[in-house]
N, C-alpha and C positions, 0 to 999 in steps of 0.2 A: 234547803239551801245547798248542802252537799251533802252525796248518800254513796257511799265506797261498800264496795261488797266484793270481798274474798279475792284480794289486791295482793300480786306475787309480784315480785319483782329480782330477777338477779343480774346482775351483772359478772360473765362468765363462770366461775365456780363461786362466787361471791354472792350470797343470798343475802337480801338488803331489804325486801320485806316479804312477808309471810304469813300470805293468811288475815292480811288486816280488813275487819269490817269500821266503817263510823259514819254514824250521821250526824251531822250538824244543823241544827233547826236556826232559823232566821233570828235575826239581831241577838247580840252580847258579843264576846272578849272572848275567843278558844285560844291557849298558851298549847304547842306542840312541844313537849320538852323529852329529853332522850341526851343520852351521853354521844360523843362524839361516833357515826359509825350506827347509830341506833335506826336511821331509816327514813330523819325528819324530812330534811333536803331532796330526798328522794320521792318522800310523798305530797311535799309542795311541789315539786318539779311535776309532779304524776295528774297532778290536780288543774294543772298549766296548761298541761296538755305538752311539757317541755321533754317531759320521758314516757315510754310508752311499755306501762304494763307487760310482763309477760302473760300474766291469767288476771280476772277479776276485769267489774263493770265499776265508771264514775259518773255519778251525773252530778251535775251543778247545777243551780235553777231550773231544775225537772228537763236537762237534756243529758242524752248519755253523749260524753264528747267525742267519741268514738267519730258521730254523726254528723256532727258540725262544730266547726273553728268559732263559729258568731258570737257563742258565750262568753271566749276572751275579752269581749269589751265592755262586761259586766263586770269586768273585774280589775282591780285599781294592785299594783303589785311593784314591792320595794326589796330588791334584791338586794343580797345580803354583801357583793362585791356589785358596784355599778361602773361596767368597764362604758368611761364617756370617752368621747372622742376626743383626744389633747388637745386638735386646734381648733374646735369648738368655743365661741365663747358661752358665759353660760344664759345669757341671753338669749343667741340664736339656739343653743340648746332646748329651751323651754319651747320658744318659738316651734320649733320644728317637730316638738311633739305635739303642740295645740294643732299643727296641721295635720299630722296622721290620725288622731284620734276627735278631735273635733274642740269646737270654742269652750272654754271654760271662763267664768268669772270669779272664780278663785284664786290663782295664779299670785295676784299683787297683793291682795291680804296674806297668803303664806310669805311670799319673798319681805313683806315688811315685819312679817311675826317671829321670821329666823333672822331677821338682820340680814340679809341678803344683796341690798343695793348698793352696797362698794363694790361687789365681786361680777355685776352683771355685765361688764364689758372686759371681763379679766378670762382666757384663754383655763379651759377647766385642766390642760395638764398644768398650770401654775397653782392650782390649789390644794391648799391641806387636807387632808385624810377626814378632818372632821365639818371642812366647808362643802368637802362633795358629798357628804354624806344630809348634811341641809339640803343642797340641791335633788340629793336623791327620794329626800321626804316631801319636797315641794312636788317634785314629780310625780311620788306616788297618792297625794292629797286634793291636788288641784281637778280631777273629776268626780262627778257626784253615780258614783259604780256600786250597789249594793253589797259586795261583798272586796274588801280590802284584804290584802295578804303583806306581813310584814317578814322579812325575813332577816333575825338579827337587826332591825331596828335602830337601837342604841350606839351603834360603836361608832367611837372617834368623836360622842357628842359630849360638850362642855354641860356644867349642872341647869344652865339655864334653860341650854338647850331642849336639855331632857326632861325639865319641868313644860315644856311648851307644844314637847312632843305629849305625855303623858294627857295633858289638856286636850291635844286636839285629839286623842284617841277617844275620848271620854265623849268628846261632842259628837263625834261618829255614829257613837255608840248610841248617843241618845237622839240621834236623827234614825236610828233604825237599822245601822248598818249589823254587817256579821264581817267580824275582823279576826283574821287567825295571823297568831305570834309565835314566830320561833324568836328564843334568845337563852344564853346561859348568864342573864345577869336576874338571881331567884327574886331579889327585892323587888327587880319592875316589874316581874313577874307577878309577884303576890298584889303590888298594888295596885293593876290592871286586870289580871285575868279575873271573870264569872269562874271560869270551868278551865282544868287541864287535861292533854290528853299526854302519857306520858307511855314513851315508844324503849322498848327494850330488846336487842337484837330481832330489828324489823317484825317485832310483835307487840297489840298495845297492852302494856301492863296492867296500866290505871287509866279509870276516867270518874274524873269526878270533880265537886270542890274541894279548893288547898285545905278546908277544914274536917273534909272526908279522908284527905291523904293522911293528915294529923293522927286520926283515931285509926286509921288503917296499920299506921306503921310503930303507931303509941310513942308519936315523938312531939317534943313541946312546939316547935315551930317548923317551916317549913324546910328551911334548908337543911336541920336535922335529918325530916322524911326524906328528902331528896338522897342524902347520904346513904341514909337507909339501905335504901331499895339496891341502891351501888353497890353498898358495900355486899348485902345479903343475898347478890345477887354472883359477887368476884369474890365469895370465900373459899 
């Protein structure tokens, strides 16, 4: 699904990653986790095709994207800040992506499953921090793209929300997809991800299950490990 091989990346005297290899094999939950600075953003943007490697090869569905752009529309992708257009409504919003990327019948099942339809003729600068962030899930759910990218997902979302988000990742999941998650909130973490892959000044430290990271770091639960690694890592 994706296969990264010896992936540099710096920005001026700022080395952001290094030396990272990973494969991700088709369907399940990959959590990207990393302290602020550690290289994630850097390797979803990489993966995008949004930054562009100083060394190292990416393919994504057996293309190196070096070669071709056409992959991007295999790929369904929820930015972690969604700069929309303020006088935008968010109607013509949605509209205007079915046009560039093509008809979807999804679209009205997520807007009814976020609660969505007071806000569709509402101008997206008049809305809250956590209704654009609905709008930004609808966006990135409503095509059927084998490989989904979330980036920070959660924020600004209310509990229901995030129960519903949580659901629809899960159905994803079990339609076949391969969904990779950056987020520093460790609970949704743990109750979504199969597998994490966790980035430690643009190198990856760990990869495995949260039950692997457990015995790795000989802590009772997760966010212990997490700590861990941080702390044992800034002693």
């Amino acid at each position: 699904m994706v296969s990264i091989q010896n992936l540099h990346k710096r920005f001026g005297k700022n080395i952001v990653l290094s030396g990272v290899n990973l494969d991700i094999n088709e369907g399940g939950i990959f959590a990207v986790l990393g302290p602020n600075g550690s290289g994630k953003t850097t390797l979803i943007k990489s993966i995008l095709g949004m930054v562009i490697p100083n060394k190292g090869e990416i393919h994504v569905l057996g293309e190196n994207i070096k070669k071709s752009s056409n992959y991007r529309h295999k790929i369904d992708y929820l930015p972690q800040i969604a700069n929309f257009p303020n006088n935008l409504k968010v109607r013509e919003l949605i509209r205007m992506i079915k046009d560039l990327r093509g008809k979807t019948n999804d679209d009205q099942r997520l807007i009814e499953l976020f609660k969505l339809e007071p806000f569709l003729n509402k101008k997206l600068g008049n809305l809250s921090g956590g209704t654009k962030q609905k709008v930004n899930i609808v966006l990135a759910f409503m095509f059927d793209s084998p490989l989904i990218i979330l980036d920070e997902p959660t924020t600004g979302l209310d509990p229901i929300s995030l129960i519903r988000l949580k659901e629809l990742i899960q159905i994803e999941k079990e339609r076949g997809k391969t969904i990779l998650i950056t987020s520093h909130i460790m609970n949704f973490v743990e109750e979504v991800s199969d597998e994490i892959v966790f980035l430690l000044e643009g190198e990856i430290y760990f990869r495995g299950s949260i039950n692997e990271l457990k015995t790795k770091t000989n802590q009772p639960d997760f966010e212990h490990a997490i700590a861990s690694i941080l702390t044992d890592n800034h002693a």
